[in-house]
C-alpha positions as CSV (number, residue, x, y, z in Angstrom):
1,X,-18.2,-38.8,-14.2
2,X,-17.0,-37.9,-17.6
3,X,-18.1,-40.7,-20.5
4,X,-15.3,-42.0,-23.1
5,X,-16.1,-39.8,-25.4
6,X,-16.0,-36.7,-23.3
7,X,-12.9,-37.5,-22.3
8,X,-11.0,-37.4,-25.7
9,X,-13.3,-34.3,-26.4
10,X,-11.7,-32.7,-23.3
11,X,-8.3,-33.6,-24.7
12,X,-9.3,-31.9,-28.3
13,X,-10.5,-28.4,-26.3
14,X,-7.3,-28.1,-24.3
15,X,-5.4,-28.4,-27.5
16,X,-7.2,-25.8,-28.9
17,X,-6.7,-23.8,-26.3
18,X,-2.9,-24.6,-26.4
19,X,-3.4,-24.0,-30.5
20,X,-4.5,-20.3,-30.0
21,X,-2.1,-19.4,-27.3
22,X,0.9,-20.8,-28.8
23,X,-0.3,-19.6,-32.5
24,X,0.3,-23.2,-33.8
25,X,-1.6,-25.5,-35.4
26,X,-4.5,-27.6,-34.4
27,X,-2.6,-30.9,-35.6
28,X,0.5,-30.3,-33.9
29,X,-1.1,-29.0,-30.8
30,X,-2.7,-32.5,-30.5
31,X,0.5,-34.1,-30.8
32,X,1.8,-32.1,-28.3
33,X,-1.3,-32.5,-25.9
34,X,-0.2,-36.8,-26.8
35,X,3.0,-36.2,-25.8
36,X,2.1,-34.9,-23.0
37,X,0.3,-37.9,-22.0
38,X,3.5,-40.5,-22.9
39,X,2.2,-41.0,-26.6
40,X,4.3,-40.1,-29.7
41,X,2.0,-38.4,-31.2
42,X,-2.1,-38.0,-31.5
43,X,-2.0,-40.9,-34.0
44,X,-0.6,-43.3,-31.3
45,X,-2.9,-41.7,-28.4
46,X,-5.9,-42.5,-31.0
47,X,-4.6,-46.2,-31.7
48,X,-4.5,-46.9,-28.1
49,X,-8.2,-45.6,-27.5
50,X,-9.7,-48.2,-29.9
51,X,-8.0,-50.4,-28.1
52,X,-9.6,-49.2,-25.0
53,X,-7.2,-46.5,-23.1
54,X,-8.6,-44.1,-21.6
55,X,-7.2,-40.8,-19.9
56,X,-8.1,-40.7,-16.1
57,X,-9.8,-37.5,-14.7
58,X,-6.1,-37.0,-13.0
59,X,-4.2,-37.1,-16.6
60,X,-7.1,-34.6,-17.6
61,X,-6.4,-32.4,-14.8
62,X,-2.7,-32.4,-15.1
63,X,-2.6,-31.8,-18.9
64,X,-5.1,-28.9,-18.2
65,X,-2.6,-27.5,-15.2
66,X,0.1,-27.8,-17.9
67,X,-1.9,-25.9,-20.6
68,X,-2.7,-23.2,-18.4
69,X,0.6,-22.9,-17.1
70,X,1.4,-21.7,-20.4
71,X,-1.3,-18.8,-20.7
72,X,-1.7,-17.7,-16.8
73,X,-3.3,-14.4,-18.0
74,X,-6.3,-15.9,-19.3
75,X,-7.5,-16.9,-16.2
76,X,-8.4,-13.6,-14.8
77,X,-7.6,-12.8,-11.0
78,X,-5.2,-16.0,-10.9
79,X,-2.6,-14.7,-13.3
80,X,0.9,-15.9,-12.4
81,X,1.6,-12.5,-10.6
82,X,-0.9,-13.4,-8.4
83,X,-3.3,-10.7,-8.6
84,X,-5.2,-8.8,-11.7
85,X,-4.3,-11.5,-13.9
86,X,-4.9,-10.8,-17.2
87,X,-5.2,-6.8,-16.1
88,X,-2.0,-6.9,-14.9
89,X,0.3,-4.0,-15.8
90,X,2.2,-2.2,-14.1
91,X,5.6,-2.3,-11.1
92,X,2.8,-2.4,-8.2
93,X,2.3,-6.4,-9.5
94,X,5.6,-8.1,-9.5
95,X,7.5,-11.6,-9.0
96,X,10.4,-11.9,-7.1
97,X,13.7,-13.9,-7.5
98,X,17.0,-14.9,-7.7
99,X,19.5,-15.7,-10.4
100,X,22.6,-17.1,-9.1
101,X,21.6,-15.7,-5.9
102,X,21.3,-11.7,-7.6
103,X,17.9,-11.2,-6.8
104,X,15.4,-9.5,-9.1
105,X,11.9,-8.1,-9.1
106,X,10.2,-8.4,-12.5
107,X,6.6,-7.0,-13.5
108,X,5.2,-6.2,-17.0
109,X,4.7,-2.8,-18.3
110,X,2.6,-2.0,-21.7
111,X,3.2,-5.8,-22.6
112,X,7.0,-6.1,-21.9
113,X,8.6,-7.5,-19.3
114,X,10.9,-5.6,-16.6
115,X,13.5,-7.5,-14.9
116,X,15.4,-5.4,-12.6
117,X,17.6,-5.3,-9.7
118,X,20.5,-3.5,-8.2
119,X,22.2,-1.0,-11.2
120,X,20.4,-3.0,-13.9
121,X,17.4,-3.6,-16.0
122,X,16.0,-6.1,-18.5
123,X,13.3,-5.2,-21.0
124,X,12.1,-8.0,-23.0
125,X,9.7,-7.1,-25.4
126,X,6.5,-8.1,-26.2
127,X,7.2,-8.4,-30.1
128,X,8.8,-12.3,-29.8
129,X,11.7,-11.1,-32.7
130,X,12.8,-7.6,-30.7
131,X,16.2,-8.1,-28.8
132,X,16.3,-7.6,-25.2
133,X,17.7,-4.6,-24.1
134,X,19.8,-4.6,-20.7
135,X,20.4,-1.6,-19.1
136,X,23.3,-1.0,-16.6
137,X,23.9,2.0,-14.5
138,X,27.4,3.2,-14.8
139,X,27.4,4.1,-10.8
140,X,27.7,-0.1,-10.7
141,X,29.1,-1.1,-14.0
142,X,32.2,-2.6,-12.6
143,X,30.6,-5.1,-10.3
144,X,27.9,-5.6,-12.2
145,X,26.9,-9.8,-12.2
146,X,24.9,-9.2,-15.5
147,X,28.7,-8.9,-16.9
148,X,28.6,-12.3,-16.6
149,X,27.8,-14.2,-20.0
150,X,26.2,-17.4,-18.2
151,X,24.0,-15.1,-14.9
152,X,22.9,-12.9,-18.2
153,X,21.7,-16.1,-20.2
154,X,19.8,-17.4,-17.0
155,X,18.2,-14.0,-16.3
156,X,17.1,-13.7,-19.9
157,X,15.4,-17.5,-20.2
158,X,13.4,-16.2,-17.0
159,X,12.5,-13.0,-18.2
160,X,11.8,-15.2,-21.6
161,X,9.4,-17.4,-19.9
162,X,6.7,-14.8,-18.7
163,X,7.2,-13.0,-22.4
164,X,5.5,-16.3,-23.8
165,X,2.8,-16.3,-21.1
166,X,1.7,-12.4,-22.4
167,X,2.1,-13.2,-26.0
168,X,-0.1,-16.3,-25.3
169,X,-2.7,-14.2,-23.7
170,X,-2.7,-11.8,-26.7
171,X,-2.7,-14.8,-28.9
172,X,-6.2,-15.7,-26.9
173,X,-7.7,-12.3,-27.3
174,X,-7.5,-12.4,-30.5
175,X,-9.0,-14.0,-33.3
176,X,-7.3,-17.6,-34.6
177,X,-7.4,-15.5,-38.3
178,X,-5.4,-12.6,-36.9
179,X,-2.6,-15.7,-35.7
180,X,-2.3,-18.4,-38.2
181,X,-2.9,-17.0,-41.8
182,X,-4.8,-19.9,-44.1
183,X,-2.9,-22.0,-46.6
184,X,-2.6,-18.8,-48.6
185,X,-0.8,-16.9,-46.3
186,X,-4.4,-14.5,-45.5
187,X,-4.3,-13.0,-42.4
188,X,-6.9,-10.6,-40.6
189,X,-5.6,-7.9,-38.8
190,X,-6.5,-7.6,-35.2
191,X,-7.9,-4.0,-34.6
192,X,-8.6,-2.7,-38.1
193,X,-12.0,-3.3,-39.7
194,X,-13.8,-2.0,-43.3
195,X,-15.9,1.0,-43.1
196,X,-19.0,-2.4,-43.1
197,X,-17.2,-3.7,-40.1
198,X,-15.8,-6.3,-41.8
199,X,-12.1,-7.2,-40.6
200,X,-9.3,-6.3,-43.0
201,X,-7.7,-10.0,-44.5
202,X,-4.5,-9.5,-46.9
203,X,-1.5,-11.9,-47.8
204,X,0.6,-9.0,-47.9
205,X,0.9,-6.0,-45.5
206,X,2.8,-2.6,-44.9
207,X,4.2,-1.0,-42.1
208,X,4.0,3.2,-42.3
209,X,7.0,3.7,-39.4
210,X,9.5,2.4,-41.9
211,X,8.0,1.3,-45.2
212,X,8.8,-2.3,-44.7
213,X,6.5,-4.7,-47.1
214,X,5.8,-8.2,-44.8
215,X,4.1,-11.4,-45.6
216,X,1.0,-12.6,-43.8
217,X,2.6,-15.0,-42.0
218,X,6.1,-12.9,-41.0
219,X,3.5,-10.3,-39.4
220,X,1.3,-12.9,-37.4
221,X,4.9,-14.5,-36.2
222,X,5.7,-11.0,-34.8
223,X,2.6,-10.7,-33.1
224,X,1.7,-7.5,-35.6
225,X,4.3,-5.9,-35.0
226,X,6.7,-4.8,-37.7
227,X,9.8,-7.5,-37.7
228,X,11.7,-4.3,-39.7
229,X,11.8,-1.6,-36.9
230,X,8.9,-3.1,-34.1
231,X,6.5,-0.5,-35.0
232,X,3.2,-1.5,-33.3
233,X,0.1,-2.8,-34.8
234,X,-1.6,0.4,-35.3
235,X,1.3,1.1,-37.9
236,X,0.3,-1.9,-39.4
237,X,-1.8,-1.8,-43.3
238,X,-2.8,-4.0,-46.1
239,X,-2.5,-0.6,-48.4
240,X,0.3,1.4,-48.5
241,X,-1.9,4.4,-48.7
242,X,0.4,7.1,-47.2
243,X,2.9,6.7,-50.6
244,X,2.5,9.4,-53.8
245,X,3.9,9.0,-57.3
246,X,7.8,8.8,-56.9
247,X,8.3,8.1,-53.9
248,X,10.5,4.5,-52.5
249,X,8.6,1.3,-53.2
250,X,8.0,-0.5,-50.0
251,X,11.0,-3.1,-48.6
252,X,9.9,-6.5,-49.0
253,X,11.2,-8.0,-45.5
254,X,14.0,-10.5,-45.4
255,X,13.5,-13.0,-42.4
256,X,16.9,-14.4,-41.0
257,X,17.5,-17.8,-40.7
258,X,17.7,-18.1,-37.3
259,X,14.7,-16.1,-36.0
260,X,13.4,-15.3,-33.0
261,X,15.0,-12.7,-31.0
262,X,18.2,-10.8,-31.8
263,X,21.2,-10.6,-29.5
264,X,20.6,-8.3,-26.4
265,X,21.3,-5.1,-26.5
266,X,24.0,-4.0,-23.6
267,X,23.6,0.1,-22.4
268,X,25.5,1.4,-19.7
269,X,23.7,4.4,-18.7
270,X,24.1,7.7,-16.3
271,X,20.8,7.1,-14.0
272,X,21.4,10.3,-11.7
273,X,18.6,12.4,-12.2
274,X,19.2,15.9,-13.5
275,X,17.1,19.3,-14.4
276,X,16.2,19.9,-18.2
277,X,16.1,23.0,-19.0
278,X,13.8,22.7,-21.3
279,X,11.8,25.4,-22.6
280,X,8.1,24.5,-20.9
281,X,9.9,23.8,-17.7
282,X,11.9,26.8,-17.6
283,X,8.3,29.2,-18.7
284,X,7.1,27.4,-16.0
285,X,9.1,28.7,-12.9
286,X,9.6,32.1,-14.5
287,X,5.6,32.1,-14.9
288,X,5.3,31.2,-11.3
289,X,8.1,33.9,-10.3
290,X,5.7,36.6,-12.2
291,X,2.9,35.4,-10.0
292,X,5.1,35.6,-6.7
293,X,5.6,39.4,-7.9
294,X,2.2,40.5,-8.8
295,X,0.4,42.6,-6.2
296,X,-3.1,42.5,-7.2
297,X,-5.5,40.4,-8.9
298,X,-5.0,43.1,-12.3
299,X,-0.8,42.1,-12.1
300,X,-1.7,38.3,-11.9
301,X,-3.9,38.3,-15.0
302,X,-0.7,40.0,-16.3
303,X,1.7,37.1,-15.2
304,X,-0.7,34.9,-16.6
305,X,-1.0,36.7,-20.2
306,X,2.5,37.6,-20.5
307,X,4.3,35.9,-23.5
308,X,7.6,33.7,-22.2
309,X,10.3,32.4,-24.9
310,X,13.4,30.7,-23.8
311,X,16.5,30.3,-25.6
312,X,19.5,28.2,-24.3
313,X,22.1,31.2,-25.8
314,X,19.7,34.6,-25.6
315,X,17.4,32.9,-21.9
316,X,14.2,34.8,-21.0
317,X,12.6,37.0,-22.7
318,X,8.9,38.2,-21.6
319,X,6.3,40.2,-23.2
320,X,3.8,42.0,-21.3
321,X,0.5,43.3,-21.7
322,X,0.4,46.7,-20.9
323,X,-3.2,46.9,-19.4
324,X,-2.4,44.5,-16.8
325,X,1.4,44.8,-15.8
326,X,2.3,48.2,-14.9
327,X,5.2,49.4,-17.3
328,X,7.4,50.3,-14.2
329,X,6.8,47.7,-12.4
330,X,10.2,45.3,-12.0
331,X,9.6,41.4,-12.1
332,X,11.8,41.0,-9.3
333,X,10.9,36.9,-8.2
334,X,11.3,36.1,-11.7
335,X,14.5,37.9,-12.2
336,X,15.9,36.1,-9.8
337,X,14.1,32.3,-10.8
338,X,16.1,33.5,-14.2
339,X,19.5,34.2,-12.4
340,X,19.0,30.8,-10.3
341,X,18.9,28.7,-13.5
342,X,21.6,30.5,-14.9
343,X,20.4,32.6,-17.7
344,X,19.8,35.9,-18.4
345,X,16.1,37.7,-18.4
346,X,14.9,40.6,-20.5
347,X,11.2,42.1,-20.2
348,X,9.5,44.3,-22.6
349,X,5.6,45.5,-22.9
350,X,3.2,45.6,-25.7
351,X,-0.6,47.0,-26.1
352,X,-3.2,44.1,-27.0
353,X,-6.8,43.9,-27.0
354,X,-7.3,42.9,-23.6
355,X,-9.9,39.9,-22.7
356,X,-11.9,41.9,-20.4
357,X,-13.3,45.5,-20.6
358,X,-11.8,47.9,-18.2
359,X,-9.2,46.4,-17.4
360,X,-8.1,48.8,-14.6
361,X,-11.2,47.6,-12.6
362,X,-8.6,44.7,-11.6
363,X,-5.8,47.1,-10.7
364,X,-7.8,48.2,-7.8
365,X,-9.0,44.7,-6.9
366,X,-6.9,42.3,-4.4
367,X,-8.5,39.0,-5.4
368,X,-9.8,37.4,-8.3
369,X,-13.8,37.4,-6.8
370,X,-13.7,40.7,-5.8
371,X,-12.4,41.6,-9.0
372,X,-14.9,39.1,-10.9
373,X,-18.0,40.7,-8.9
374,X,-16.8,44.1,-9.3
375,X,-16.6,43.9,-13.6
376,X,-19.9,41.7,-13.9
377,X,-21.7,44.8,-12.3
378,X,-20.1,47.1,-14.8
379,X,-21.2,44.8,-17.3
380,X,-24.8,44.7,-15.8
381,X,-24.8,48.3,-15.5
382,X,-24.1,48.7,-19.4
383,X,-26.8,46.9,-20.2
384,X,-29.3,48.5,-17.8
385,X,-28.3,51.9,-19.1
386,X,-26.8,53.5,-16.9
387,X,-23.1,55.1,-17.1
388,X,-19.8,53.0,-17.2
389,X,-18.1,53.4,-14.4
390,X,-14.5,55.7,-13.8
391,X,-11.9,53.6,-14.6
C-alpha cells in the first residue's frame, strides 16, 4: 500500500520521466501529468491534496500507462513493435495497418520511420524539423491513393506518431543537459567529450556539412541534428575548427515561424531494378571471366594480378603480367563477358617483379597446393644449400 506522500512522489517521477522524453520542462510536465488527472494544472492538483485528495493506485496506473505510451522504446522487449523494443531496427519488426482501408506495413530503420505499401513509401525522419519524403513508383503513379491530399495527411499523422515515440527514447538515453539547454541557452552535446572526459557544454554550436552557426537551444529542438541541411550529430561542434583565414564566416540559422517539419517532399520514382555498369562491377565479371580462362594454377595468379580499367567510351582494357599469363594466350571467357555487356576489350602485357620466386614453378602446377608445396621446397632447398631447381 503506497502512503500519501508516496503517492504525489510517484506522480513527480512520472513527470520526469515525461520531462526527459518529451524534452520539456519539469514545471510543465507536472501540469501536464495534473491534467491528466482532471486538474488545470499542478497548482490546482496541489490545492486539492491539502485538502485531502488523493490519487488511487488506479489513477497512478493509468497516468503511468499514459506516460509510457508515449516512450514504448524504453521498456526494452515490450516496445510498441512488439519485440526488441528499444533494439528495434530494421523491416523484419514492423506494424501493420490501414489508412482509409490502403493498408501499410511500417518499421524503423536507422531512427526513421518506413511507411510503405503498394508503389509507395514514406520516410519520416528522425530529426523532428526534416520533411517527410514520399516516394511513389511511377509503374502505379496514376492510381496512386497517397494522391490524395486528406489519405496523405492521415498516413503522415500515423507515421508522425511512432517518430515521437523514437525521439522520446533518444531523449531518454541521453542526458537532460544534452535536451533542455539552462537559462543561458548551454547545452552539452551528447557524444562528444574533452580530452579529461568532461562533456563539451556551449551556447553556440557549428555544423561542418554546411557551415551553419545554431543556438543551443535550435540544436537540442532538432535533436542534434543540423536544422540547416540535417547533418547528423557527429557533424555537430562547439568550434568551428575546420575554417582557415579567409574563408565564409559560419551562417547563423534563421528558425521559421512555424516550425516543426517542412511540407513533404513528393518523388515519383522508376523502381525497376537495372545493371550499373559501374567500374568495380564491370572488373568484376571480366576478373571472373580471366579465371574461367586460366588453365593452371600459374594463369590464375595471372587473372588475379592483372590490372583492369573501365571506361564507359574506350571499355576494357587489361594489363598482364607476363610471368604468369602466357603472352599468346587469348582471354577468351572474358572477351566474351566484355561483348555481353556491350563494350569493347583490349589486353596488353607488361614485365613486373613478380610476388613469388620462380614463377614458372606454377605454370606446371594444376592447383594452388600443389603449386604452394612445390615452391616452399624450392624455398627450403635454397636455404639448405643445395641447387635451385630448373625452371
Amino acid at each position: 500500500m503506497m502512503t500519501k506522500t508516496s503517492k504525489i512522489d510517484a506522480l513527480k517521477k512520472l513527470a520526469k520521466h515525461h520531462a526527459r522524453s518529451s524534452r520539456t520542462t519539469q514545471a510543465k510536465a507536472l501540469d501536464q501529468i495534473a491534467v491528466h488527472l482532471g486538474f488545470s494544472h499542478w497548482g490546482a492538483l496541489k490545492a486539492q491534496e491539502k485538502k485531502g485528495w488523493q490519487p488511487t493506485d488506479e489513477c497512478i496506473a493509468s497516468l503511468k500507462e499514459a506516460v509510457e505510451s508515449t516512450n514504448p522504446f524504453a521498456r526494452g522487449a515490450e516496445g510498441s513493435f512488439g519485440t526488441l523494443g528499444a533494439n528495434m531496427d530494421g523491416p523484419e519488426v514492423q506494424k501493420s495497418g490501414t489508412v482509409d482501408g490502403v493498408p501499410y506495413l511500417m518499421f524503423v530503420f536507422q531512427d526513421d520511420i518506413q511507411m510503405e505499401g503498394e508503389g509507395w513509401r514514406i520516410v519520416v525522419p528522425e530529426a523532428p524539423n526534416a520533411s517527410p519524403i514520399v516516394s511513389i513508383d511511377e509503374r502505379f503513379s496514376e492510381e496512386c491513393r497517397l494522391n490524395e491530399p486528406k489519405l496523405l495527411s492521415e498516413a503522415l499523422a500515423i507515421a508522425e506518431v511512432e517518430a515521437k515515440k523514437v525521439q522520446a527514447r533518444i531523449s531518454s538515453d541521453w542526458s537532460r543537459r544534452s535536451t533542455k539547454p539552462n537559462a543561458k541557452g548551454v547545452v552539452r552535446h551528447p557524444l562528444f567529450s574533452e580530452m579529461d572526459r568532461r562533456r563539451i557544454e556551449s551556447d553556440t554550436w557549428y555544423c561542418l556539412h554546411c557551415n551553419s552557426k545554431v543556438s543551443g537551444h535550435e540544436i537540442a529542438k532538432n535533436l542534434w541534428h543540423c536544422p540547416s541541411c540535417g547533418a547528423s550529430p557527429i557533424d555537430i561542434f562547439s568550434v568551428p575548427f575546420w575554417l582557415e583565414e579567409g574563408d565564409d564566416q559560419p551562417t547563423p540559422y534563421r528558425s521559421p515561424k512555424n516550425g516543426g517539419r517542412g511540407e513533404p517532399v513528393i518523388e515519383v520514382i522508376d523502381n525497376r531494378l537495372r545493371l550499373e555498369l559501374s567500374e568495380d562491377n564491370v572488373t568484376l565479371l571480366i576478373r571472373s571471366a580471366l579465371l574461367d580462362d586460366a588453365a593452371n594454377a600459374g594463369e590464375r595468379l595471372g587473372a588475379l594480378l592483372a590490372e583492369i580499367s573501365f571506361d564507359e567510351e574506350l571499355g576494357v582494357w587489361v594489363t598482364f603480367e607476363t610471368d604468369y599469363w602466357p603472352e599468346e594466350k587469348e582471354a577468351i571467357q572474358a572477351r566474351a563477358v566484355a561483348k555481353a555487356l556491350g563494350v569493347s576489350f583490349d589486353q596488353d602485357i607488361v614485365l613486373c617483379e613478380p610476388p613469388f620466386a620462380w614463377p614458372g614453378i606454377a605454370e606446371f602446377s594444376s592447383n594452388t597446393l600443389e603449386y604452394t608445396q612445390t615452391m616452399l621446397r624450392a624455398y627450403e632447398e635454397q636455404t639448405t644449400g643445395q641447387a635451385k631447381p630448373n625452371e
